[in-house]
Residue frames relative to the residue before (quaternion, step in Angstrom):
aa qw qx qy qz dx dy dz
X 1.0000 0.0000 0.0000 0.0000 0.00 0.00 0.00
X 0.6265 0.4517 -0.4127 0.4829 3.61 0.89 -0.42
X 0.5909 0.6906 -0.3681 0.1959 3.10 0.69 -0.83
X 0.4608 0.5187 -0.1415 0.7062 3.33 1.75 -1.79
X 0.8168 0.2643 -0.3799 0.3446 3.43 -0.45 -0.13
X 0.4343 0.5779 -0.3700 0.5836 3.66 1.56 0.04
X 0.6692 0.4782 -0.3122 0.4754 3.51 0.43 -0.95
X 0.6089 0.5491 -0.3093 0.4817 3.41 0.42 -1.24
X 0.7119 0.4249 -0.3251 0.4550 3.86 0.23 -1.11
X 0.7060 0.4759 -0.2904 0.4368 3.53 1.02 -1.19
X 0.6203 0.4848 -0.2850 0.5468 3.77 1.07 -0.55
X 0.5391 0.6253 -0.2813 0.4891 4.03 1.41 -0.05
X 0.6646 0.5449 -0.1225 0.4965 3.12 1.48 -1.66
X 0.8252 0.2508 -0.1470 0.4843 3.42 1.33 -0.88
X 0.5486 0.2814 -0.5768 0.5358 2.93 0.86 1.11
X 0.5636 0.3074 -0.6999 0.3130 3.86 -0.04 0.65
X 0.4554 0.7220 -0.3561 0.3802 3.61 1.01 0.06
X 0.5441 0.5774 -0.2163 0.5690 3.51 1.54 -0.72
X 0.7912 0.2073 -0.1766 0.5476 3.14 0.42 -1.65
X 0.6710 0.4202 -0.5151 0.3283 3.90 -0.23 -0.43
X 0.6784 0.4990 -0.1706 0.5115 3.90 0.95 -0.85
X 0.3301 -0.6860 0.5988 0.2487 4.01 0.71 -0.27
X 0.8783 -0.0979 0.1154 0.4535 3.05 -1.35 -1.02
X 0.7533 0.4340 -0.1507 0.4707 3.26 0.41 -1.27
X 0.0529 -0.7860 0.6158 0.0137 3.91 0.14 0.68
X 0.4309 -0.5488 0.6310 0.3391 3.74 -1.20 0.27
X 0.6319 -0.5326 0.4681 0.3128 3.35 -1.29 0.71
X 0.4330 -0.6768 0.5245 0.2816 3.82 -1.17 1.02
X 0.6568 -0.4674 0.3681 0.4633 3.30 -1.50 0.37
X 0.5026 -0.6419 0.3432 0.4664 4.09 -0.78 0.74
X 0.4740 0.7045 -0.4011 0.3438 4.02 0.81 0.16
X 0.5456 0.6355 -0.0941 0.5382 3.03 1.67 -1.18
X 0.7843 0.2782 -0.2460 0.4969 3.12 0.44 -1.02
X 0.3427 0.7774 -0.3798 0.3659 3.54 1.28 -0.68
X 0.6907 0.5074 -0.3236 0.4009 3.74 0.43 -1.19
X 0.7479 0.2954 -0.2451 0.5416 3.64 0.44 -1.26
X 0.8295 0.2917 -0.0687 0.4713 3.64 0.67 -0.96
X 0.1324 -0.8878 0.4404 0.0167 3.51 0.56 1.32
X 0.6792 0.3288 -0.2030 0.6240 3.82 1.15 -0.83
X 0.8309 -0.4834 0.2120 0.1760 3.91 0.58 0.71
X 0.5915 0.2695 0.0265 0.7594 3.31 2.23 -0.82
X 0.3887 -0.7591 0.4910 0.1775 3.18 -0.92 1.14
X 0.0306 0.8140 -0.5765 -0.0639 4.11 0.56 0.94
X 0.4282 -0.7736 0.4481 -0.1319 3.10 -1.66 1.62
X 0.1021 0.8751 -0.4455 -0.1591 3.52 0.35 0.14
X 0.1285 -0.7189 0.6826 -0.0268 3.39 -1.03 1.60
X 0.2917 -0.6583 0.6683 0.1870 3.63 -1.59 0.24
X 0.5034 -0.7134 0.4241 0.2403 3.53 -0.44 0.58
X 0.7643 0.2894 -0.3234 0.4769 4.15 -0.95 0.76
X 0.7480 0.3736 -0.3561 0.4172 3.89 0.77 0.04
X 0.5268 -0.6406 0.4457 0.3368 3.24 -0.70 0.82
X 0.6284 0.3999 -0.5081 0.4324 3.85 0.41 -0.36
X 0.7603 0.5792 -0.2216 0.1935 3.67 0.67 -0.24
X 0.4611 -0.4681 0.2255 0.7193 2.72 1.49 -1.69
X 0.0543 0.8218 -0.5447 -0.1581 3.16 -1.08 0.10
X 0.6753 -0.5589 0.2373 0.4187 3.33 -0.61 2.08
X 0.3978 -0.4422 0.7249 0.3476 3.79 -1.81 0.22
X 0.1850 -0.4465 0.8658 0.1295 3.54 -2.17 0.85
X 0.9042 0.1437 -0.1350 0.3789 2.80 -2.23 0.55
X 0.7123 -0.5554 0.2553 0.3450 3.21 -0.92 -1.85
X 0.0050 0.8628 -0.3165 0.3941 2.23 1.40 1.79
X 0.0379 -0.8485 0.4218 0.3172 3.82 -0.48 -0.51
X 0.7321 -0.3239 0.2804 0.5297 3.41 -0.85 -0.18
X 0.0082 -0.6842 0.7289 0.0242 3.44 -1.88 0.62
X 0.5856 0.5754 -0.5598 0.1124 2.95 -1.63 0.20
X 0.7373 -0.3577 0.1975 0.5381 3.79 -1.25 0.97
X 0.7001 0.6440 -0.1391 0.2753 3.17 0.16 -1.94
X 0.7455 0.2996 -0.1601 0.5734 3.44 0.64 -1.61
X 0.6611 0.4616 -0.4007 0.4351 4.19 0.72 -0.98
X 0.7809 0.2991 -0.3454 0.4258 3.94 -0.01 -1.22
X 0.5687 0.6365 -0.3801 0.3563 3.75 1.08 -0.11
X 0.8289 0.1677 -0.2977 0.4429 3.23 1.65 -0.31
X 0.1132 0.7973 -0.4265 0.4120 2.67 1.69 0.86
X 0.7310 0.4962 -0.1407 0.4468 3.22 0.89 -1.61
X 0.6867 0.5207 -0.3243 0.3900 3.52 0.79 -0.96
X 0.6633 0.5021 -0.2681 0.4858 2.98 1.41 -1.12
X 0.5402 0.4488 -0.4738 0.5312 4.29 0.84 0.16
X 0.7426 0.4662 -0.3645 0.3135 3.67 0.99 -0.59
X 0.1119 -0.7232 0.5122 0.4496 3.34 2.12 -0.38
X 0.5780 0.3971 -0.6516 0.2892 3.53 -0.81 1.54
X 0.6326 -0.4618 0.3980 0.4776 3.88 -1.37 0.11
X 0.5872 -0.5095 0.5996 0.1898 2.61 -1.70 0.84
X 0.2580 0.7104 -0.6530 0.0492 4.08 -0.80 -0.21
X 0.2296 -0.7225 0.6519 -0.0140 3.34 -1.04 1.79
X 0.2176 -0.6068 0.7572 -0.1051 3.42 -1.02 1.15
X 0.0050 -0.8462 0.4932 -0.2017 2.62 -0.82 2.08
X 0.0111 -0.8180 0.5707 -0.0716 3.70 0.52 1.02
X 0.6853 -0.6145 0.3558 0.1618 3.23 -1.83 0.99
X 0.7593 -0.1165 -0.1453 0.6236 3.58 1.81 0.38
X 0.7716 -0.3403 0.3824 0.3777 3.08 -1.63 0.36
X 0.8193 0.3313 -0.3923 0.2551 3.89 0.41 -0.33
X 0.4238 0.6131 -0.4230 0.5154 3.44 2.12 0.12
X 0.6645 0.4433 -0.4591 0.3888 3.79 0.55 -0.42
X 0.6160 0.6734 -0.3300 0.2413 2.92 0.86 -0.68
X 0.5875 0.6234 -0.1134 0.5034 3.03 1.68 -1.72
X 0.4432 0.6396 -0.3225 0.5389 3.88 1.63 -1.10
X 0.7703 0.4174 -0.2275 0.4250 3.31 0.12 -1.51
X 0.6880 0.4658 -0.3293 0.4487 3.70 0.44 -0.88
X 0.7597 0.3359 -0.2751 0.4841 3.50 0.83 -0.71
X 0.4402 -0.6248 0.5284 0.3698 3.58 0.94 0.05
X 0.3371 0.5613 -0.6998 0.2856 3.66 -0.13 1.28
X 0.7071 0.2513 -0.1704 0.6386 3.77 1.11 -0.61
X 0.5059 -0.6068 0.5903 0.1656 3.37 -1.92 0.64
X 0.8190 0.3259 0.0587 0.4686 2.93 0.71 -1.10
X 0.1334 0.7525 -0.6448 0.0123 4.25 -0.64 0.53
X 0.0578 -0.6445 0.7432 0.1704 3.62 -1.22 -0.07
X 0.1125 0.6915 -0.6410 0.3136 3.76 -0.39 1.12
X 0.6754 -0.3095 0.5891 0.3178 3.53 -2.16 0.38
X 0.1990 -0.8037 0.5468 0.1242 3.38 -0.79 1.71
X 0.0427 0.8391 -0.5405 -0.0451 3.46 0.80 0.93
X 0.7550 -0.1316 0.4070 0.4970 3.81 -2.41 -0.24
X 0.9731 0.2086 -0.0382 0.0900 2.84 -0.32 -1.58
X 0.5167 0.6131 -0.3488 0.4853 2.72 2.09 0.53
X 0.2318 0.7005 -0.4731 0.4814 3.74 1.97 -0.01
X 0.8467 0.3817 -0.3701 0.0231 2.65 -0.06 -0.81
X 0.8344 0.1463 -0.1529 0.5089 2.88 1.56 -0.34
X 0.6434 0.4005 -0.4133 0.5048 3.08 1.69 1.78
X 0.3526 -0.6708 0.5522 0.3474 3.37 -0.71 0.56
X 0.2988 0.8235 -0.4774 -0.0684 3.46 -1.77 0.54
X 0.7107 -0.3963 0.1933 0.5482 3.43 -1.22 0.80
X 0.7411 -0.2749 0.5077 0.3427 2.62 -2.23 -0.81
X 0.5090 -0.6209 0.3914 0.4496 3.91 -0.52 0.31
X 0.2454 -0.6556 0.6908 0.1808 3.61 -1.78 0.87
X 0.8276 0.0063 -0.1075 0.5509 3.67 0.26 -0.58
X 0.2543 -0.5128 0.8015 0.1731 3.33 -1.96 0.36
X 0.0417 0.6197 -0.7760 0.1097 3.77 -1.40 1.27
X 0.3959 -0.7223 0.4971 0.2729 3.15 -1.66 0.90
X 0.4085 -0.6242 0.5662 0.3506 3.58 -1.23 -0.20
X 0.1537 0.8474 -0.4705 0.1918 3.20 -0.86 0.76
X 0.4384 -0.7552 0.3369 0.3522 3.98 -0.39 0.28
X 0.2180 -0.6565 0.6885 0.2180 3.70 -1.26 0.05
X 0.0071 0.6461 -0.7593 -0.0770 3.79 -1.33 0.88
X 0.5659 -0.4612 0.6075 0.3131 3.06 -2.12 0.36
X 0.6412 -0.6448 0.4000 0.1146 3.01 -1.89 0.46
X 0.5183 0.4934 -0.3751 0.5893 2.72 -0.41 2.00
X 0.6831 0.6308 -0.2453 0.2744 3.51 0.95 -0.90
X 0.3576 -0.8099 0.4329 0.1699 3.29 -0.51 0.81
X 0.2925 0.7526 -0.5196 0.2793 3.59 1.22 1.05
X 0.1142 -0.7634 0.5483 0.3217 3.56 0.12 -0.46
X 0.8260 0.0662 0.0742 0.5549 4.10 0.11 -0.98
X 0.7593 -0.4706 0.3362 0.2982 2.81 -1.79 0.39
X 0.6622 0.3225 -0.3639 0.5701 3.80 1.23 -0.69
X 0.5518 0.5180 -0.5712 0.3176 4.00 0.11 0.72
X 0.5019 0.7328 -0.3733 0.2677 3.68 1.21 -0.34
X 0.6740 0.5535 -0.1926 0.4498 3.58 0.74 -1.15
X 0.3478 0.6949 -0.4486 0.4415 3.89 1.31 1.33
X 0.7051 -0.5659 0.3939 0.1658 3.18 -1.29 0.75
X 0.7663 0.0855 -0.1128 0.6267 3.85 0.37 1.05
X 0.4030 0.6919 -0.5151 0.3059 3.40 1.64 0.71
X 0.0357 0.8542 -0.4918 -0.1651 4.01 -0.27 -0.06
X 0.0680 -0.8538 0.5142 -0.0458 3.14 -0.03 1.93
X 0.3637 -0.7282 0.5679 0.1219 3.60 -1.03 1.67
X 0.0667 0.7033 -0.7078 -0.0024 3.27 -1.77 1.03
X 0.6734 -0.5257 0.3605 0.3745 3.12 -1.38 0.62
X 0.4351 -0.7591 0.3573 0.3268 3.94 -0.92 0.41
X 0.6447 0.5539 -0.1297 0.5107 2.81 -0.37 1.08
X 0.7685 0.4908 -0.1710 0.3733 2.92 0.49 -1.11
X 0.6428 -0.4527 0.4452 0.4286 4.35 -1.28 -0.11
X 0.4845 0.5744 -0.4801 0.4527 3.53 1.28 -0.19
X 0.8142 0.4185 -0.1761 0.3620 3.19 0.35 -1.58
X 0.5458 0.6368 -0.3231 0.4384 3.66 1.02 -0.36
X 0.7403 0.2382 -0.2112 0.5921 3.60 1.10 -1.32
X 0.6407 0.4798 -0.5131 0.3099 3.59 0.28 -0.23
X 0.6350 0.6293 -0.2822 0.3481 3.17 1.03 -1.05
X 0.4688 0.5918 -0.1749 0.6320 3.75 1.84 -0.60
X 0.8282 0.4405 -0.0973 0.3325 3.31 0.00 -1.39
X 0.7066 0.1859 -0.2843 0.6208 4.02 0.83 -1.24
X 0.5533 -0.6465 0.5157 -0.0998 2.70 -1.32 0.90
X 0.6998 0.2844 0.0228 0.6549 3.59 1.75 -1.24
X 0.5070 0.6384 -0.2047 0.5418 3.46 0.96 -1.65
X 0.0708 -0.6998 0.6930 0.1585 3.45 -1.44 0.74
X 0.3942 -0.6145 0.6224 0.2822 4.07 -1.25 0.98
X 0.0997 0.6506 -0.7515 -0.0456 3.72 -1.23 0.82
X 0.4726 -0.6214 0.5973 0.1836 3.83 -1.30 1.05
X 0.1550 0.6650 -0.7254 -0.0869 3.14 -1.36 0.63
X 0.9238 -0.2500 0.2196 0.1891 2.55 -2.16 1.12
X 0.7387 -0.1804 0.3716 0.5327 3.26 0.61 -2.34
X 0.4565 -0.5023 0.4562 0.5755 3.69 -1.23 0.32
X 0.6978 0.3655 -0.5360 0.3036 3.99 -0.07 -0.14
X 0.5031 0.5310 -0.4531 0.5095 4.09 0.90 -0.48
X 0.7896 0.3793 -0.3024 0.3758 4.14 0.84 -0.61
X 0.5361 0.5304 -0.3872 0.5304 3.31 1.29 0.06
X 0.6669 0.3594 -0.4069 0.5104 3.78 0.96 -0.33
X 0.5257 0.6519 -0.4412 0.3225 3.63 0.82 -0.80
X 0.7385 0.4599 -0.2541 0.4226 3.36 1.11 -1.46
X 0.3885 0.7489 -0.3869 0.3721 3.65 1.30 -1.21
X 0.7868 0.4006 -0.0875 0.4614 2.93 -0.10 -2.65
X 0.5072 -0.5472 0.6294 0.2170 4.37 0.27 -0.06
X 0.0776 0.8121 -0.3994 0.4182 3.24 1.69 1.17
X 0.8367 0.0527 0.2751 0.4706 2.82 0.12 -1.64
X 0.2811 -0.8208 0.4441 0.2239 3.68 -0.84 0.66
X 0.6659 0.2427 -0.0363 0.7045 3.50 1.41 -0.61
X 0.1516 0.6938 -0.6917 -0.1313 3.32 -1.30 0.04
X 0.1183 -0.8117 0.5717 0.0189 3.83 -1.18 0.76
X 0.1784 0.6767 -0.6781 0.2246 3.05 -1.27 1.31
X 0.7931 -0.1911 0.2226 0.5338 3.81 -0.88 -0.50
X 0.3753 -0.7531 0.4708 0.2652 3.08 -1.23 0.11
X 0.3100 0.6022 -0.4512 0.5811 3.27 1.93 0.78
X 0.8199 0.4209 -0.2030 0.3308 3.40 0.57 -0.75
X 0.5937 0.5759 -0.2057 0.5230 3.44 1.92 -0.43
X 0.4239 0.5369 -0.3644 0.6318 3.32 1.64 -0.77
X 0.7935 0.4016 -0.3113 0.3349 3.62 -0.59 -1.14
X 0.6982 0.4084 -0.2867 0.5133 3.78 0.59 -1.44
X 0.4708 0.5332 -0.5518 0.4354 4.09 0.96 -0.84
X 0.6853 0.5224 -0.4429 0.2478 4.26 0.25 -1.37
X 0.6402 0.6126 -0.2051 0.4157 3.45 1.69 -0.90
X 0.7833 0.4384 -0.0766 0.4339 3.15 1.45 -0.73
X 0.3420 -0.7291 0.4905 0.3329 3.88 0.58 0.95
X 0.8649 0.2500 -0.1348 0.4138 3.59 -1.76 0.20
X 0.4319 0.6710 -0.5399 0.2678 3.73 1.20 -1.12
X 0.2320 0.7067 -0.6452 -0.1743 3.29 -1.66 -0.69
X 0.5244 -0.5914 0.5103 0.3390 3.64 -1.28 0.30
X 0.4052 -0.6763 0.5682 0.2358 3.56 -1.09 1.06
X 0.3785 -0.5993 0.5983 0.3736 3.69 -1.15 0.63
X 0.6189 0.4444 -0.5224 0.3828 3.43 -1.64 0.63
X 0.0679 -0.7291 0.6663 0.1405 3.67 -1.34 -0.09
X 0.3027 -0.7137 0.6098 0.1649 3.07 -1.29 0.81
X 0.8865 -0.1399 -0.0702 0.4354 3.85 0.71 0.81
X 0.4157 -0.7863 0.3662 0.2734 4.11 -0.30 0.44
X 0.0760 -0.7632 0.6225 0.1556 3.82 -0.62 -0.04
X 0.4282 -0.6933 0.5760 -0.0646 2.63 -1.11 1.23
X 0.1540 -0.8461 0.5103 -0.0044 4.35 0.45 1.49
X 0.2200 0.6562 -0.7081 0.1396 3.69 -0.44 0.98
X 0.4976 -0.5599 0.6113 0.2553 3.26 -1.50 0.62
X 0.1169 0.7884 -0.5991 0.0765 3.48 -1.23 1.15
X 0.2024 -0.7357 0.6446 -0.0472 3.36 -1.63 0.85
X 0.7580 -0.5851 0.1380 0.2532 2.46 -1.94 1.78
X 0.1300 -0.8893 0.1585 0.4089 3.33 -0.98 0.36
X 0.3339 0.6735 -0.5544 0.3573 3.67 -1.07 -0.07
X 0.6042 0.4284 -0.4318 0.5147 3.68 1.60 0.81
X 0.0905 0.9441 -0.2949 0.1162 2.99 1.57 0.25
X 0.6830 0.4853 -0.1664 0.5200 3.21 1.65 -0.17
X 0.5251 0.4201 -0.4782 0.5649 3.24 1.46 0.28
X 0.3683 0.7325 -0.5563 0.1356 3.98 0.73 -0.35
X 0.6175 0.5627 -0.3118 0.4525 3.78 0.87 -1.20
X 0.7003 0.4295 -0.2990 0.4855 3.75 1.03 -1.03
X 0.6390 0.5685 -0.3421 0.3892 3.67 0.95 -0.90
X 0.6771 0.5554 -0.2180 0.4308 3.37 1.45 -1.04
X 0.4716 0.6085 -0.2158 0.6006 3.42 1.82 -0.60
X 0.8180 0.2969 -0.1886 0.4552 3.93 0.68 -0.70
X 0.4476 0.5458 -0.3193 0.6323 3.13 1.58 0.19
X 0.7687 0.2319 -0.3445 0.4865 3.97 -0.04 -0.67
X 0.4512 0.6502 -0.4010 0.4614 3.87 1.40 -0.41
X 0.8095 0.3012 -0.1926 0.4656 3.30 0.45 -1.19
X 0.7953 0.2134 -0.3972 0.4052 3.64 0.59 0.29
X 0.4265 0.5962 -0.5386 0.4154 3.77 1.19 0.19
X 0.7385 0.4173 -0.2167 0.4833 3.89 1.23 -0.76
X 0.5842 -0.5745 0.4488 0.3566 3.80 1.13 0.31
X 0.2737 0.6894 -0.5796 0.3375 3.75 0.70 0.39
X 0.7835 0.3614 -0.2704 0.4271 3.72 -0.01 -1.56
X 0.7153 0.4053 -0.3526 0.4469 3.77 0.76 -1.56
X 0.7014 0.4936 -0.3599 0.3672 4.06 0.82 0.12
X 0.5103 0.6689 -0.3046 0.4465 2.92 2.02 -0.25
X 0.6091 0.6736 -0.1009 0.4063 2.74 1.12 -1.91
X 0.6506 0.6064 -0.1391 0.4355 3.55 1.16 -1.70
X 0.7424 0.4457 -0.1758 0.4683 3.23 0.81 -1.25
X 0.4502 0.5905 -0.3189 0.5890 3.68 1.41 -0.71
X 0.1699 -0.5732 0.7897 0.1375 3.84 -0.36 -0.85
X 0.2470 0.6600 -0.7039 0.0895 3.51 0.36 1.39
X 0.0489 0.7429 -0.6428 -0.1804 3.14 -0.64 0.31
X 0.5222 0.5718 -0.5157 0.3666 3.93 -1.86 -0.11
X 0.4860 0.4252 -0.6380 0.4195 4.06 0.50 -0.26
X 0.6841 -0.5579 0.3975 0.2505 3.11 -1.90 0.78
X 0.4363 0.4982 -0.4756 0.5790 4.03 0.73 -0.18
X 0.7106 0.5232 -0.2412 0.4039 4.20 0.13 -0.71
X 0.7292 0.3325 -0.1972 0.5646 3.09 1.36 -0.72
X 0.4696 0.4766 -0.5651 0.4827 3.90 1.01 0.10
């Protein structure tokens, strides 16, 4: 009980640190930072092609996405390195996070990911919703769920868990990765694929003719969570989270991504 109540003071300390200092805070004492970032560097796990995550630098450009900017955003209020940890989808980070290889995730705060993360308070709401290739004669999100429909989801992933429950007609094929689902669709693979609508926007840019169906077939809800049994940095994590959007961190993150799909976007 002292302990939590230590934390709490230390998560108190760093937010008058937020507000007396603006953007630029001075670096916390190294205890402080200790909680979220136990080995010294604040390591992130991102999955490459979605804008809430990261999405690779071209040329000479650099990386973007929600996930990879307010994450070092954060590292940089804790004054330690940043280090992104990049795995080929969204259900290895996930697995990172549970085993404590990463500090940090920004992921769909689902049931069944509680269980074995702690996490803030939500930063974004994105619908769910489908992408077809070009040409298809689906029209919306309630025409999908048809006999000889083959709708792709990432493996692994909360897509595949509820769709796979949920259509009834529709058949659920896994893929690999968002790049194995952009060819799946290409190649006449696949008739639908479903995931965010940050993520359909982005793979659609990859895919000629594609487009995103209007409707959604369910919402996610993006908080940033960590492994648990750190359970004592929660008060600080919650403290770098209202920091980083009372100061425009996420909506500049967010901005620079091209998320698009959060529900305000769709009215």
């Amino acid at each position: 009980m002292r302990k939590t109540r230590g934390m709490h003071l230390l998560a108190l300390s760093f937010t008058a640190l937020l507000v007396g200092c603006g953007s630029a805070p001075p670096a916390p004492e190294p205890g402080l930072a200790r909680v979220l970032a136990p080995t010294g560097k604040l390591r992130v796990g991102l999955y490459p092609g979605s804008p809430t995550s990261v999405i690779p630098a071209s040329g000479s450009g650099e990386s973007r996405g929600v996930g990879h900017d307010v994450g070092r955003d954060m590292a940089r209020r804790l004054g330690v390195p940043f280090e992104p940890v990049v795995f080929e989808r969204n259900a290895e980070v996930l697995e990172a996070g549970k085993a404590g290889r990463v500090d940090l995730v920004f992921t769909n705060a689902t049931a069944e990911r509680a269980k074995f993360l702690d996490f803030s308070p939500t930063v974004l709401e994105i619908e769910q919703g489908y992408l077809v290739p070009r040409g298809s004669a689906i029209a919306s999100a309630a025409d999908v769920d048809r006999a000889g429909v083959r709708v792709g989801v990432s493996q692994g992933s909360t897509s595949q868990g509820v769709l796979t429950k949920e259509l009834k007609h529709a058949v659920v094929v896994p893929a690999p990765s968002l790049k194995a689902a952009a060819e799946m669709l290409s190649a006449g693979k696949l008739d639908a694929f479903a995931t965010n609508k940050a993520i359909l926007f982005e793979l659609g840019d990859k895919v000629p003719g594609s487009r995103v169906l209007d409707g959604r077939w369910g919402m996610e809800k993006f908080s940033f969570g960590i492994p648990k049994g750190r359970d004592a940095g929660l008060p600080l994590l919650g403290e770098l989270v209202a920091g980083a959007r009372a100061d425009g961190t996420v909506a500049r993150a967010a901005e620079r991504a091209g998320v698009r799909g959060t529900p305000a976007a769709a009215r």
